[in-house]
C-alpha positions as CSV (number, residue, x, y, z in Angstrom):
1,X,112.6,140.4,84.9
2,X,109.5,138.4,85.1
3,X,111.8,135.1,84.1
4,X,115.5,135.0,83.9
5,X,117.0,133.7,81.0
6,X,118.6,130.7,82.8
7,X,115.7,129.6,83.9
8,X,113.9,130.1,80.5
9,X,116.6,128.3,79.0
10,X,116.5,125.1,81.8
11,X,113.2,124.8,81.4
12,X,113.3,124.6,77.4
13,X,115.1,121.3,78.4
14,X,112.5,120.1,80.0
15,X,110.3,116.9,78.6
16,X,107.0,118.6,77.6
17,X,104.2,118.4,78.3
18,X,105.2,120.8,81.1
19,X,102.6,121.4,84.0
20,X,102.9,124.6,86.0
21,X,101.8,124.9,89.2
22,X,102.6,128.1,91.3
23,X,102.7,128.0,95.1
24,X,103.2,129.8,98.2
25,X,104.0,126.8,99.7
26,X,104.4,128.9,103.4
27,X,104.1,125.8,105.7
28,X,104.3,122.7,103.5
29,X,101.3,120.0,104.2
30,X,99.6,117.1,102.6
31,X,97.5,119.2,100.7
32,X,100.3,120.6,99.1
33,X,102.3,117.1,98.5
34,X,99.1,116.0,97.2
35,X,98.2,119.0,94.3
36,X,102.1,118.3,93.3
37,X,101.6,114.6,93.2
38,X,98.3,114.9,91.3
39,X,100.2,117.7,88.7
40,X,102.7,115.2,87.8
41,X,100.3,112.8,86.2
42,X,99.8,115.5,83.5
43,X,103.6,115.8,83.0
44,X,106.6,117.5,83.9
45,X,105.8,119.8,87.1
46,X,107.5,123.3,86.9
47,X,106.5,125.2,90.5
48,X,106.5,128.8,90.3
49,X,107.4,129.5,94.0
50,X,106.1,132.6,95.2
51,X,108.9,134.5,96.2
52,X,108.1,136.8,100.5
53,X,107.8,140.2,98.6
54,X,105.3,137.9,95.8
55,X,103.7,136.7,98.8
56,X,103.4,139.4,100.8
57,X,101.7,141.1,97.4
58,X,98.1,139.6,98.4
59,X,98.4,137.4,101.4
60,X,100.0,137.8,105.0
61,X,104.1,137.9,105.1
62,X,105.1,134.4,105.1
63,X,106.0,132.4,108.1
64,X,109.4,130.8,105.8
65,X,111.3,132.7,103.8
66,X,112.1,131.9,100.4
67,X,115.3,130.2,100.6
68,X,113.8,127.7,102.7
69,X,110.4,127.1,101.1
70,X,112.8,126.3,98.2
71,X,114.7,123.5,99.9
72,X,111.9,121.7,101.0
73,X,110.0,121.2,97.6
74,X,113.3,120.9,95.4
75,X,113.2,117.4,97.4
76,X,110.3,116.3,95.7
77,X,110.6,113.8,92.9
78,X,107.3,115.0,91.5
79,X,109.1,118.4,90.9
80,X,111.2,118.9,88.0
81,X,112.1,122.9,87.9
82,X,111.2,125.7,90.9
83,X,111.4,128.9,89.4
84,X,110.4,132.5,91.6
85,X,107.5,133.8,91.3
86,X,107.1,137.6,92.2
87,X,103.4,138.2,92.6
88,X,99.9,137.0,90.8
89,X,102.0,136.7,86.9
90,X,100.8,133.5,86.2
91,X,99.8,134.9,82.9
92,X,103.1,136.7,82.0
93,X,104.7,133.6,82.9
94,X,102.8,131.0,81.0
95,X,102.8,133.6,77.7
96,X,106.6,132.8,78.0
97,X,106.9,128.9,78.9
98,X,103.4,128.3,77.4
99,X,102.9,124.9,79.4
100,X,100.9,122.0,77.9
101,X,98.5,122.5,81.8
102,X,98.2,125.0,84.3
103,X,97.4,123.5,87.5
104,X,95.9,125.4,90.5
105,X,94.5,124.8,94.1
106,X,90.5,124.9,93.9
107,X,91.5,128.2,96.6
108,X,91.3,130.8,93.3
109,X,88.0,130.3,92.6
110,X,87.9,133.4,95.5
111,X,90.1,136.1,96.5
112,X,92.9,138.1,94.8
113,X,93.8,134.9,92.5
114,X,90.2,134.9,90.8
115,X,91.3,137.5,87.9
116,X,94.1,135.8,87.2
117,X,91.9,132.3,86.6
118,X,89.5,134.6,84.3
119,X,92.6,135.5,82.2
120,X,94.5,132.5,82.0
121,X,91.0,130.5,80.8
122,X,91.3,132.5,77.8
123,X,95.0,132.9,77.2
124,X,95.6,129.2,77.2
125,X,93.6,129.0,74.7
126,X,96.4,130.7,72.3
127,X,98.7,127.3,72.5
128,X,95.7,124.9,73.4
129,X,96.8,124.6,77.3
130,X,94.9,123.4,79.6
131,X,93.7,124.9,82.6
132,X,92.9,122.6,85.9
133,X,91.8,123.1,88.9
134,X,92.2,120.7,91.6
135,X,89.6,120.6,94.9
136,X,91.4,122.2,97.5
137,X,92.3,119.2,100.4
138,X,89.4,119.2,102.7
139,X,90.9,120.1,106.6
140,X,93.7,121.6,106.1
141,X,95.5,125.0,104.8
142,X,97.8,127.4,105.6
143,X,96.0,129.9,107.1
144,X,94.7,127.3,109.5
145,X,97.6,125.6,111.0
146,X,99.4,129.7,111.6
147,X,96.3,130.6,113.5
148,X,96.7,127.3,115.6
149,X,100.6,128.3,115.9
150,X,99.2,131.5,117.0
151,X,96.7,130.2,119.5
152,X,99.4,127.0,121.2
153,X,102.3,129.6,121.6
């Protein structure tokens, strides 16, 4: 199921317009706090958190698991809803919650995330969404502070 009925029904309570932003969120950093903080000026912030086997999909297997990921960002009063994510769906998901923006990390515009910005700039469209991308923060990533881990231990 690409999005359980709970959560479809939770997030039908939710104040539109609804902004959703999906994540990895691996090793929580400002860059991060700051893309949330920024989607929440658009509205109510629904993270699609990429669940280890979503992760593991197209990137490395990640350095927190799930359940942990989780419990950091659901203490975030930017965020009003985490739902999994299990892979690159961002289209299936949005054809089903249809947010008002679709907010995304400037890191698509490369890699295995790319088709899914070509799709989404269409499908949007349907329900007059929005699509935004955000610069990606300028020092720091992911990928950067587990190869420091890496080289320090």
């Amino acid at each position: 199921m690409i999005i359980s009925k709970k959560n479809i029904k939770k997030i039908n309570q939710i104040n539109r317009p609804i902004v959703f932003v999906p994540m990895s969120a691996d090793i929580i950093h400002y860059g991060h706090i700051r893309l949330i903080k920024k989607s929440s000026r658009y509205g109510n912030v629904v993270v699609g958190l990429m669940t280890d086997k979503g992760i593991s999909s197209y990137k490395s297997k990640p350095f927190f698991n799930y359940r942990n990921r989780y419990e950091v960002l659901e203490s975030s009063k930017y965020i009003s809803m985490i739902i999994p994510l299990e892979g690159l769906i961002y289209d299936k998901i949005c054809e089903i919650i249809k947010p008002e923006f679709f907010v995304h990390g400037s890191d698509w515009n490369k890699g295995p995330q790319m088709n899914q910005k070509n799709i989404l700039k269409i499908l949007m469209k349907k329900w007059s969404g929005k699509l935004i991308t955000i610069k990606y923060t300028d020092g720091i990533s992911t990928s950067k502070i587990k190869n420091k881990l890496k080289k320090d231990y």
